[in-house]
C-alpha positions, 0 to 999 in steps of 0.5 A: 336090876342088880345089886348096889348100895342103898338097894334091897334087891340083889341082881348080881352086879350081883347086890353083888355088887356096889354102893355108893363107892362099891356094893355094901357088905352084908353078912354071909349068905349061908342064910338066904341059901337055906331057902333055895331048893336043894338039889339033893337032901344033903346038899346045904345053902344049895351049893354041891362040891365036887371034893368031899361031902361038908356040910353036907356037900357032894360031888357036881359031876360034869360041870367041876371046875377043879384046877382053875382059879376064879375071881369074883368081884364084889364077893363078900356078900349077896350074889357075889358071895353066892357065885363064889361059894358055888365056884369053890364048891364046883372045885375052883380056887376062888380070889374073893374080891370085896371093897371094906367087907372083910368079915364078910369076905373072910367068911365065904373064904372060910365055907369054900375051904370048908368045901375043900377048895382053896381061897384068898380075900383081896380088897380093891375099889373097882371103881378106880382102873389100878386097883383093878391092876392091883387086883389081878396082879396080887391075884395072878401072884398067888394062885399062879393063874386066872381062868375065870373071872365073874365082874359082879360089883355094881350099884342100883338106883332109882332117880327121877329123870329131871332130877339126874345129875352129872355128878349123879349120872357118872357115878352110876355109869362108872360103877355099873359100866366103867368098872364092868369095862376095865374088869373085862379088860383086864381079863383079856390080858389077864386070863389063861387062853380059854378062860372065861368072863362073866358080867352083871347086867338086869332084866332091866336093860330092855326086859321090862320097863320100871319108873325112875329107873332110866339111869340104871337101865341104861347103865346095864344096857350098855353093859349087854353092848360091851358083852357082845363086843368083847366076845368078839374081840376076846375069840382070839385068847378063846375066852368066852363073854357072857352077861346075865341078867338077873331078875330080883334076888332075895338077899340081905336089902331085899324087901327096902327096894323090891317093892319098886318092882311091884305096881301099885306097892308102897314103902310101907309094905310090909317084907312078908307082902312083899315078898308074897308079891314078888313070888306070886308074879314069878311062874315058879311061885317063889323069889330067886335066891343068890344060889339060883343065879350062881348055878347058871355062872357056874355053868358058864365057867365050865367046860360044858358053858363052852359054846355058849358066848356073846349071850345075854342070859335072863335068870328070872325064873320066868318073872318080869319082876 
């Protein structure tokens, strides 16, 4: 699954991600981070800096990422925010890409400044090739580079198959797929040699088997295509292309849409049930976070994720949910 609109689970394409046009906006994540474990007492919303102790922030050691620049689309709220705020901590200029959050968006360039590292909020629809090109051009203008780029913008949907129309058919396909392309080519030309790309794609494309969930799970399938073949094709600059596929994530719509995921559950469930649910099919004993998700990203874009590429990487905690 992954993040999107009317959803409740963020799965980065990250909730991350996309709505009917782009991924809605939710309010800083900073919450949901309290959740997640901490890696060291002082460490706050589960993000660790390399620059100086904020908040309690302290330095990442050998995974920094200072002196490169991500953009991170769909970043105002939920796995999106999350993968930028754990940039920025790791030391990175983040461009924080979002659609029409902008309270949202200026609120994670605010904590990742807090951190010490610099950031900027760029609006652009994804779904539409020359806002892309605005995006990486406006980018690419200020901060004088692009390293790293994590395409989280997305949407989730649960349709009946009979009912699929093709109107409903390509918005699906143009957000979770179309966009996720042009993003990724853009990055091609875009990216400094040996730079990074990161795409959205779910435990939902092939992993596990969900009821009414055709459409979305062959969007992210065809999403785990174009990764291998981009890391195929982007060898040449050494840009390196990865996807992750994230299992549920605790995030703002949470409980309006997990219980999809759960047999037997219904709408009326209540969020505490829910969650209870989700954690107790999860071998750790909890529900992922959006932090949970952007350590793995932030692994990737760093030196240490060097040699790994063409993979699709399952961020589930062990769940099949």
């Amino acid at each position: 699954m992954a993040a999107d609109t009317p959803s409740t689970i963020d799965h980065m394409n990250g909730v991350q991600t996309s709505e009917e046009v782009q991924i809605p906006d939710e309010p800083p994540i900073s919450e949901s981070h309290a959740s997640a474990p901490k890696r060291t007492e002082q460490a706050t919303n589960g993000h660790v800096s390399n620059v100086h102790s904020t908040n309690g922030y302290t330095s990442h050691g050998p995974t920094n990422l200072t002196g490169k620049v991500a953009l991170v689309t769909g970043a105002s709220r939920g796995i999106g925010a999350g993968i930028a705020l754990e940039l920025g901590a790791r030391g990175a200029s983040v461009i924080v890409n979002y659609m029409k959050g902008l309270d949202g968006a200026q609120a994670i360039v605010s904590q990742i400044e807090a951190l010490g590292s610099k950031a900027i909020a760029i609006q652009a629809d994804v779904s539409k090739v020359p806002e892309i090109t605005r995006l990486f051009e406006e980018s690419k203008a200020h901060f004088g580079k692009i390293d790293v780029v994590c395409s989280n913008s997305g949407m989730e949907s649960f349709d009946k198959t009979e009912d699929i129309t093709e109107e409903r058919f390509d918005l699906v396909f143009g957000l979770n797929l179309r966009a996720q392309f042009f993003v990724g080519q853009h990055a091609y030309k875009y990216c400094e040699p040996g730079g990074r790309l990161i795409l959205m794609s779910s435990i939902a494309a092939g992993l596990i088997s969900v009821g009414d969930h055709a459409l979305y799970s062959g969007s992210k399938s065809a999403v785990n295509g174009i990764t291998k073949s981009f890391a195929k094709d982007f060898g040449k600059k050494g840009i390196t292309v990865n996807a992750i596929a994230p299992g549920g994530v605790k995030s703002d719509m949470f409980a309006q849409v997990a219980w999809k995921y759960i047999p037997g559950a219904t709408g009326d469930w209540s969020a505490e049930k829910i969650e209870a649910e989700m954690a107790n099919a999860c071998p750790l004993g909890r529900c992922a976070m959006p932090v949970d998700v952007a350590r793995v990203v932030g692994f990737l874009a760093s030196e240490d994720g060097g040699w790994v590429n063409g993979q699709i990487i399952t961020i589930s905690g062990g769940s099949g949910q």
